[in-house]
matplotlib code that plots the C-alpha trace (Angstrom):
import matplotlib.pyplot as plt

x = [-17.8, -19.7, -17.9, -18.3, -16.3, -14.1, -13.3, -13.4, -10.7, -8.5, -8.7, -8.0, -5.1, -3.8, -4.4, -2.6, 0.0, 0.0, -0.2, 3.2, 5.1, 4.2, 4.8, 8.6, 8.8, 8.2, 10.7, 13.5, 12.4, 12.7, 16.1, 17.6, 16.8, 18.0, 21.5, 21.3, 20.5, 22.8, 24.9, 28.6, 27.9, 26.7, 29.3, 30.1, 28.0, 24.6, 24.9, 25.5, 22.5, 20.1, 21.4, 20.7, 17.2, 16.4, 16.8, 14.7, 11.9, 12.1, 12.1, 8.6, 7.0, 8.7, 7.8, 4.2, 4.4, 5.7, 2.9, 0.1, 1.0, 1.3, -2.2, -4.0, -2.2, -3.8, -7.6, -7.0, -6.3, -9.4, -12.2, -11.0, -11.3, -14.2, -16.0, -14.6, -17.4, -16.6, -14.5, -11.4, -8.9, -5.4, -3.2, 0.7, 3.7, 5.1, 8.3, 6.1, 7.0, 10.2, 11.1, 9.4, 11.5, 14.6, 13.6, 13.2, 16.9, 18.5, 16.8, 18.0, 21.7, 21.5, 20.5, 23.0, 25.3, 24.7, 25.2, 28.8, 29.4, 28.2, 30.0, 33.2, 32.9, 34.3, 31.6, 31.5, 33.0, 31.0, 32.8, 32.8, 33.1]
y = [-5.1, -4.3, -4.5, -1.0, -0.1, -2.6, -1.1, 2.2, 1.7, 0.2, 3.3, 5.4, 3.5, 4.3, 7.8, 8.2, 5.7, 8.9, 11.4, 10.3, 10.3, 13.5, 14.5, 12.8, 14.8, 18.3, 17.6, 16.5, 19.5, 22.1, 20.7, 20.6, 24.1, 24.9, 23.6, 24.9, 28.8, 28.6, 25.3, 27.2, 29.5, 27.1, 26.6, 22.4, 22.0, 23.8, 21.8, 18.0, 19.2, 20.1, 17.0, 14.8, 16.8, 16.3, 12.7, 12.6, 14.6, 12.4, 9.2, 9.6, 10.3, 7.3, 4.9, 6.1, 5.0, 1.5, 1.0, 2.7, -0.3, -3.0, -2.4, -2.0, -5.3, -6.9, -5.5, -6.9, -10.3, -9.6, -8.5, -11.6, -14.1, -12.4, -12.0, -15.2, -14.9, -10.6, -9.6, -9.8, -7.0, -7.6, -6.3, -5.1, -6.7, -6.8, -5.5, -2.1, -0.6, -2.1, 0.1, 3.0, 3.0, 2.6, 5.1, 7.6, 6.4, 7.0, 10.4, 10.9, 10.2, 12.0, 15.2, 14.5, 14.0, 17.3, 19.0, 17.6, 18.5, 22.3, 23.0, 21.6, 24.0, 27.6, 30.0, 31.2, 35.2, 36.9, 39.3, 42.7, 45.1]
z = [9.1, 6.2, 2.5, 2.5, 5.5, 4.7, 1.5, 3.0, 5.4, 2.6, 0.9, 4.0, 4.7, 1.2, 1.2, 4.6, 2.9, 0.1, 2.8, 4.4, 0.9, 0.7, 3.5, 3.0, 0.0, 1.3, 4.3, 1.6, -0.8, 2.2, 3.5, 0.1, -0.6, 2.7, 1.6, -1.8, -0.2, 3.1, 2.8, 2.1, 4.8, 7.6, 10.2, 10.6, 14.2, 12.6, 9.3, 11.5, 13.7, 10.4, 9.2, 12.5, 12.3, 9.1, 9.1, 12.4, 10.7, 7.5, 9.2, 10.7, 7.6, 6.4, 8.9, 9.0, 5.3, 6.3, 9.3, 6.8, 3.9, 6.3, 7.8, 4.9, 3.8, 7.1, 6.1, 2.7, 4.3, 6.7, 4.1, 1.8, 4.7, 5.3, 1.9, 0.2, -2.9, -3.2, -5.7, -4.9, -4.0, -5.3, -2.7, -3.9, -4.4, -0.7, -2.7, -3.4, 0.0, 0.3, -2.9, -1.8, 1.7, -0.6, -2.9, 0.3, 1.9, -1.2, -1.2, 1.9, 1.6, -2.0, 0.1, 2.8, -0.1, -1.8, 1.6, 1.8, -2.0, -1.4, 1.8, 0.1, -3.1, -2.9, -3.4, -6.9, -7.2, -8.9, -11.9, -11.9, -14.4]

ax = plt.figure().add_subplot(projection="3d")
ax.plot(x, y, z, "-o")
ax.set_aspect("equal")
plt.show()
């Protein structure tokens, strides 16, 4: 491979690496205001199924992220054993996705969390006068 295509599909992989975070973040965003619109009045069997889907749906996104950093981490290794006299690409702290998958699991259980809080509150009367 050239240098071009091998920078090329580093910055692919990236951008699908970005592509998958984003596409974490509109699944969390969409279940949370599900639960903030409908979470009182969901009855217990449709909130554990939303719940056992949404962490489904969320996990795939998240994953993709995982397989996305770890081969653009390999085509770093490849284009540097490759190019030895090239500029060199730094690649990220191997901690970087490691965080991001902890950021997105503590996302997760936040929103599962907020579920539990809101079906637990009475819903607010509203005063009349």
């Amino acid at each position: 491979m050239t240098q071009y295509e091998y920078i090329n599909l580093i910055s692919t992989l990236r951008s699908e690496a970005a592509g998958h975070e984003m596409d974490f973040f509109a699944i969390w965003s969409a279940y949370v205001v599900v639960i903030y619109l409908v979470g009182r009045e969901l009855p217990r069997l449709y909130a554990v199924l939303m719940s056992v889907l949404y962490v489904a749906c969320a996990a795939i996104p998240a994953f993709g992220f995982q397989l996305a950093v770890e081969n653009q981490y390999a085509v770093i290794g490849l284009y540097i054993a490759a190019y030895k006299d090239a500029a060199i690409m730094g690649t990220n702290s191997v901690a970087v996705p490691l965080i991001v998958l902890s950021v997105n699991a503590i996302a997760s259980m936040a929103a599962i969390a907020f579920l539990i809080q809101r079906r637990r509150t009475a819903p607010v009367a509203l005063a009349t006068s």
